[in-house]
C-alpha positions in Angstrom: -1.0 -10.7 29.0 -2.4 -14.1 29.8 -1.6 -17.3 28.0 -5.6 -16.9 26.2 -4.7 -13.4 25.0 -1.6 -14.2 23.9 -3.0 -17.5 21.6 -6.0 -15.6 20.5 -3.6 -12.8 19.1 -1.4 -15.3 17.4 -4.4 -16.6 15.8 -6.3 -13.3 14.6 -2.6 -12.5 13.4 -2.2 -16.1 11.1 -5.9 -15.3 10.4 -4.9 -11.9 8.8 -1.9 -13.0 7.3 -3.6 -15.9 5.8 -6.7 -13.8 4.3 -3.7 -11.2 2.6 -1.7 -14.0 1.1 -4.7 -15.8 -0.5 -5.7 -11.9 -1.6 -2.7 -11.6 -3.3 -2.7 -14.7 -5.3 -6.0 -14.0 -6.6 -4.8 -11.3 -7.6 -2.3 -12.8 -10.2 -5.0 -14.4 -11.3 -7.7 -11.7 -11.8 -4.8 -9.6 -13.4 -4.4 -12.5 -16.0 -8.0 -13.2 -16.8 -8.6 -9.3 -17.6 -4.8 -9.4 -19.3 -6.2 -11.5 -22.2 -9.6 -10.1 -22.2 -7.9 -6.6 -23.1 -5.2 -8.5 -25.3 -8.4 -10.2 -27.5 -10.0 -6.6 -27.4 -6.6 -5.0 -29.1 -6.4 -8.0 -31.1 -10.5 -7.5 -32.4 -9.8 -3.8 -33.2 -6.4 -3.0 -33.7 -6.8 -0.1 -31.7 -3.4 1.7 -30.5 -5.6 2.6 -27.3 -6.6 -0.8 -26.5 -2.9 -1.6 -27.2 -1.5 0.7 -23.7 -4.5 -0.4 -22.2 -3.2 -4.0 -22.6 -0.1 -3.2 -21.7 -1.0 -1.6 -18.5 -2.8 -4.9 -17.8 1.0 -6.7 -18.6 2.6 -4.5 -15.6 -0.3 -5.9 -13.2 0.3 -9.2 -14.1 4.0 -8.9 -13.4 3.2 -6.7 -10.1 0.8 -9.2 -8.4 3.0 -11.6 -8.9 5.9 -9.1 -7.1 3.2 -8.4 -4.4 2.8 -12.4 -3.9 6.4 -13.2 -3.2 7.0 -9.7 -0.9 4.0 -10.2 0.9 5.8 -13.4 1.8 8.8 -12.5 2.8 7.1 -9.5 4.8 5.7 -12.2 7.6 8.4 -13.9 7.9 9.5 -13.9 11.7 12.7 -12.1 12.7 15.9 -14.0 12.8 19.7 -13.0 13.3 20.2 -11.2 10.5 17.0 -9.4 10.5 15.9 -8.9 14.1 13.7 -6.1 13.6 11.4 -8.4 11.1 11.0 -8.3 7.2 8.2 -5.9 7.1 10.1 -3.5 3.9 10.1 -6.2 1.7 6.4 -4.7 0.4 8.2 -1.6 -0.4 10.2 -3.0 -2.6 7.7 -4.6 -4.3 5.2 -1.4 -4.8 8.9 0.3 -6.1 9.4 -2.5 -8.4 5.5 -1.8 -9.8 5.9 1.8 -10.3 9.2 1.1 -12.2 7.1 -1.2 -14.6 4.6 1.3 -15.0 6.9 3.4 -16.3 8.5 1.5 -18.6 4.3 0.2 -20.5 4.1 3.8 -20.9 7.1 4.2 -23.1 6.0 1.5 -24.8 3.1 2.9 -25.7 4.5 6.3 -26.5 6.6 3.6 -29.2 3.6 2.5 -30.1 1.9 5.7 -30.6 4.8 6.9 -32.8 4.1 3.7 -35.3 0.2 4.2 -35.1 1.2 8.1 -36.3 3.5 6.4 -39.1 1.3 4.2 -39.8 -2.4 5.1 -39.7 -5.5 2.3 -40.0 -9.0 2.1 -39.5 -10.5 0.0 -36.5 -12.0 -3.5 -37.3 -15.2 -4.4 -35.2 -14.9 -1.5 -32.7 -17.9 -2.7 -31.0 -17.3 -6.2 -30.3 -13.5 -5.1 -28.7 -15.2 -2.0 -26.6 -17.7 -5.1 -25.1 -14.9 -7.5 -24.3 -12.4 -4.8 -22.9 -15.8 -3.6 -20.8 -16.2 -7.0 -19.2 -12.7 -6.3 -18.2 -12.6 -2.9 -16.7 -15.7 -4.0 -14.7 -13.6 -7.1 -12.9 -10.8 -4.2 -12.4 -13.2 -2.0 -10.6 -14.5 -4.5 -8.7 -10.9 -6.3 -7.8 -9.3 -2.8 -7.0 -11.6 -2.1 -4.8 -11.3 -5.0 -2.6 -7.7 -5.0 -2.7 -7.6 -1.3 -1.4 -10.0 -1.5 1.2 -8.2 -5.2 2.6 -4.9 -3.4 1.9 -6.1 -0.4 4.1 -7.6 -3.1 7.0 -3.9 -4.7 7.2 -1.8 -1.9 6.8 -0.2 -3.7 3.5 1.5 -1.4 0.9 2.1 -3.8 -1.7 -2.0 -4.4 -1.6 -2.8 -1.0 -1.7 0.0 -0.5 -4.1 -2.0 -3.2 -6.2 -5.7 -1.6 -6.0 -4.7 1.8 -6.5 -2.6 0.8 -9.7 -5.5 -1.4 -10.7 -8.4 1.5 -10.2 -6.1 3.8 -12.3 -6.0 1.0 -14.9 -9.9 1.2 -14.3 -10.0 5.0 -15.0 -7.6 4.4 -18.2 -10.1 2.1 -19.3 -13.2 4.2 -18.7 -11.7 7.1 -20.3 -10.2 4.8 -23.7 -13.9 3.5 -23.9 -15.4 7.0 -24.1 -12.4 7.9 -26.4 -13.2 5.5 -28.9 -16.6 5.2 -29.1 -16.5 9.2 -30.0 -13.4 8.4 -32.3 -16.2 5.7 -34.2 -19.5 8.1 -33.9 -17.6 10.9 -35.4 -15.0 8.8 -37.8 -11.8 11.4 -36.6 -9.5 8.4 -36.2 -6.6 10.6 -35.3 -8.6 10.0 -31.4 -7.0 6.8 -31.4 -3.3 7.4 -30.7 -4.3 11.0 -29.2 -5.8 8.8 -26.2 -2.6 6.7 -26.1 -1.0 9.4 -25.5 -3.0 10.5 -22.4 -3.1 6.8 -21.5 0.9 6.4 -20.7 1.2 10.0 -19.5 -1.3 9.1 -17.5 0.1 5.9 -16.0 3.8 8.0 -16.2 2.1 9.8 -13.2 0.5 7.1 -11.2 4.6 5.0 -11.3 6.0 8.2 -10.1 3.6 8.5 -7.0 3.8 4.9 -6.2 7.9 5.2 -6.3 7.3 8.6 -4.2 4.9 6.6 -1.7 7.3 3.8 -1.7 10.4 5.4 -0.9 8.6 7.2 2.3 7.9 4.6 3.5 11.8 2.5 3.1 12.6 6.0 4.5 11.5 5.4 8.3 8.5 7.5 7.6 6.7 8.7 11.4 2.6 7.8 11.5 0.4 10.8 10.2 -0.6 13.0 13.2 -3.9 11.7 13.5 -2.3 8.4 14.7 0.7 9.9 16.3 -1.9 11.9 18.5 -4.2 8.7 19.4 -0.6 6.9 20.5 0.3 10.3 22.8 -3.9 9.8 24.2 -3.1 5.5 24.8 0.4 6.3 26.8 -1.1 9.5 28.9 -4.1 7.6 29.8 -2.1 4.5 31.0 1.2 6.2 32.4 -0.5 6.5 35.8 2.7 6.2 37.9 4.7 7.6 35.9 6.1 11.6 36.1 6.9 12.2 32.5 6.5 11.1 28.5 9.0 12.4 26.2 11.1 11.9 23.1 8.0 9.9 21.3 9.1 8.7 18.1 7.7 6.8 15.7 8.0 4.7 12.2 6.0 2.8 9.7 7.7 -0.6 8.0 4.8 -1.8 5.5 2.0 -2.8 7.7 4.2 -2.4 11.7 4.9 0.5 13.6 7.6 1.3 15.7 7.3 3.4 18.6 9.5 4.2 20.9 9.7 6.9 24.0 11.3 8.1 27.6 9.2 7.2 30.5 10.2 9.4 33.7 9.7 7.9 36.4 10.6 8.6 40.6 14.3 7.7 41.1 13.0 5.6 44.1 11.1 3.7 42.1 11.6 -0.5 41.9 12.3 -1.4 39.1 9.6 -4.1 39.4 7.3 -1.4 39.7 8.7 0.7 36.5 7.9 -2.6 34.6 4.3 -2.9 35.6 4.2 0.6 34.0 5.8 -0.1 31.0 3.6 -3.4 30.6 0.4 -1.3 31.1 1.3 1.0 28.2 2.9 -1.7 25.8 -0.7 -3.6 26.4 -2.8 -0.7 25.8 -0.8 0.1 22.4 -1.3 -3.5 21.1 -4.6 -3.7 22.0 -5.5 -0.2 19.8 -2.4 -0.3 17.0 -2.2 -3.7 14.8 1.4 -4.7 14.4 3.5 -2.8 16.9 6.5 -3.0 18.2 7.1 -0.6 21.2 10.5 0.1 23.0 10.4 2.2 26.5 13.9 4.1 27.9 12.9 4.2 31.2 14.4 7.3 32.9 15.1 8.8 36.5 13.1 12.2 37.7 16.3 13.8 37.4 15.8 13.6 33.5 12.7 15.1 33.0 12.1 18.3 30.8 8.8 19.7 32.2 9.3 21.5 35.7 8.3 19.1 38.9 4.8 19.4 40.5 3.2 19.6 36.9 -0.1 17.8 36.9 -1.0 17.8 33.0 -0.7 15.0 30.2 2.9 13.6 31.4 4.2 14.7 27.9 7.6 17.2 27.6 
C-alpha cells in the first residue's frame, strides 16, 4: 500500500469518525429539545401516559450523552495498556442504556400505581397530544438517521441510540392513539392501562439492547453472510498459497478481527510468504471497514486437506 493510499485512508477514516462524533452530539441535543416538548405535554394534560412517555425521553437524554463520551473513547488509538484499541467502550455504553431503560419503566409502573390510587381527568388533551406529536415526529426523523449512519459505521452505541429512539417513536404513536380514544369515548381508566403497556414495552426493548450488548463484549464471530464474503476475499487472493484454515473471526463495536493459517510450500522464502499475506491483508481492508487481520503462516507439512487438491484453499 503506497504512501497515497495510505493518507487517503487516514483521511476517509478521520472523515468518518468526525461525521459519528458530531452525530452523536446532536443527538444530546435532539433528545433534549423533544425531552421538554413531552415534559410540557405531561405537564398540559396530566396524563400518566404522557408521564412514561417523558420518562422514556429522560433515559435518551442520559444515553446520548453515554453514547457521546464512548464513542470517544472507542477511536482512541491503541497504546500499552490497550494494544488491541478501545473499540468495546460502545458496548458499554448501549449496556449502560438498556439498564436506564429499565429502571423509566419501573418508574412508570410507580406511577401507574398512584394514577390507579389516585384517579383525575385530563386537562386540555388536545393541545398536549399536538405538542407531544411535534415531538415523536423529530424522534422518527432522528432515529432514523442515527440507525442508518450507525449501520454505515458499524457503531453500536449509534444503533443502540436510533433503535431506542424509534421504539420511543412507536411508544409515542401508540400513547397518541390511546388517548385520543381514552377522550372520544371518556373511559379514562385507558390512561394508566397504556402506561402500563408503555414500560412493559420499553422493559423489552432494555433487555434486547443488554442481550445485543453483551454479544458483542462477548467476542461475538461476523454473521455468516460476512464470514462467507471474508472466506471469497482470501480464496480469491491466496494464489501461492496451498491451504486456508482455522478462520476465525470477532466483532469489537465497529472493528473486526480476523485471523487464520495460511499453508504455504516449506521451500517457500519467507519474502515470498509475505507478499502473500500482503495481498490478502489489502484485499480485506479494501472490502471490510475497520479490520484488523493476523496471518499464522504455516509449512505444507501442516495442512489438513490431502496434497494435490485444486479447490478453494480452505480445510
Amino acid at each position: 500500500m503506497n504512501a497515497a493510499t495510505t493518507m487517503s485512508t487516514a483521511q476517509a477514516k478521520a472523515a468518518a469518525r468526525q461525521k459519528v462524533a458530531t452525530l452523536a452530539f446532536w443527538s444530546i441535543v435532539v433528545a433534549g429539545v423533544v425531552l421538554a416538548l413531552k415534559v410540557a405535554a405531561w405537564y398540559i394534560t396530566g396524563s400518566v401516559a404522557l408521564f412514561s412517555d417523558a420518562a422514556e425521553s429522560i433515559v435518551n437524554v442520559i444515553a446520548s450523552a453515554a453514547a457521546f463520551w464512548a464513542i470517544q473513547v472507542s477511536y482512541k488509538p491503541a497504546d500499552q495498556d490497550h494494544p488491541f484499541g478501545h473499540h468495546k467502550a460502545e458496548y458499554f455504553s448501549a449496556v449502560l442504556e438498556g439498564v436506564l431503560i429499565v429502571v423509566a419503566a419501573l418508574l412508570i409502573l410507580n406511577e401507574v400505581w398512584q394514577s390507579w390510587q389516585h384517579p383525575a381527568p385530563l386537562e386540555q388533551p388536545w393541545k398536549g397530544l399536538g405538542v407531544n406529536g411535534v415531538a415523536t415526529v423529530i424522534n422518527a426523523i432522528w432515529a432514523w438517521t442515527l440507525i442508518r449512519a450507525g449501520q454505515n459505521a458499524r457503531s453500536p452505541a449509534l444503533i443502540a441510540d436510533g433503535r431506542h429512539i424509534m421504539t420511543d417513536v412507536v411508544t409515542s404513536v401508540g400513547v397518541f392513539g390511546g388517548l385520543v380514544g381514552a377522550v372520544l369515548t371518556g373511559w379514562q381508566i385507558l390512561d394508566p392501562a397504556l402506561a402500563v403497556i408503555v414500560a412493559l414495552n420499553i422493559l423489552w426493548q432494555g433487555w434486547h439492547v443488554i442481550g445485543s450488548s453483551m454479544s458483542g463484549l462477548m467476542d461475538r464471530a461476523v454473521d455468516t453472510q460476512e464470514h462467507m464474503q471474508i472466506r471469497d476475499i482470501i480464496s480469491a487472493n491466496s494464489k501461492g498459497a496451498l491451504e486456508v484454515h482455522d478462520l476465525k473471526t470477532r466483532i469489537a463495536g465497529r472493528a473486526t478481527f480476523i485471523e487464520f493459517h495460511l499453508v504455504v510450500d516449506s521451500d517457500m522464502t519467507v519474502g515470498a510468504s509475505h507478499v502473500i499475506c500482503d495481498r490478502i491483508e489489502d484485499a480485506l481492508k479494501a472490502e471490510i471497514p475497520s479490520v484488523r487481520v493476523t496471518i499464522h503462516v504455516e509449512p505444507d507439512d501442516e495442512a489438513k486437506l490431502p496434497k494435490g487438491t485444486t479447490a478453494v484453499p480452505f480445510a
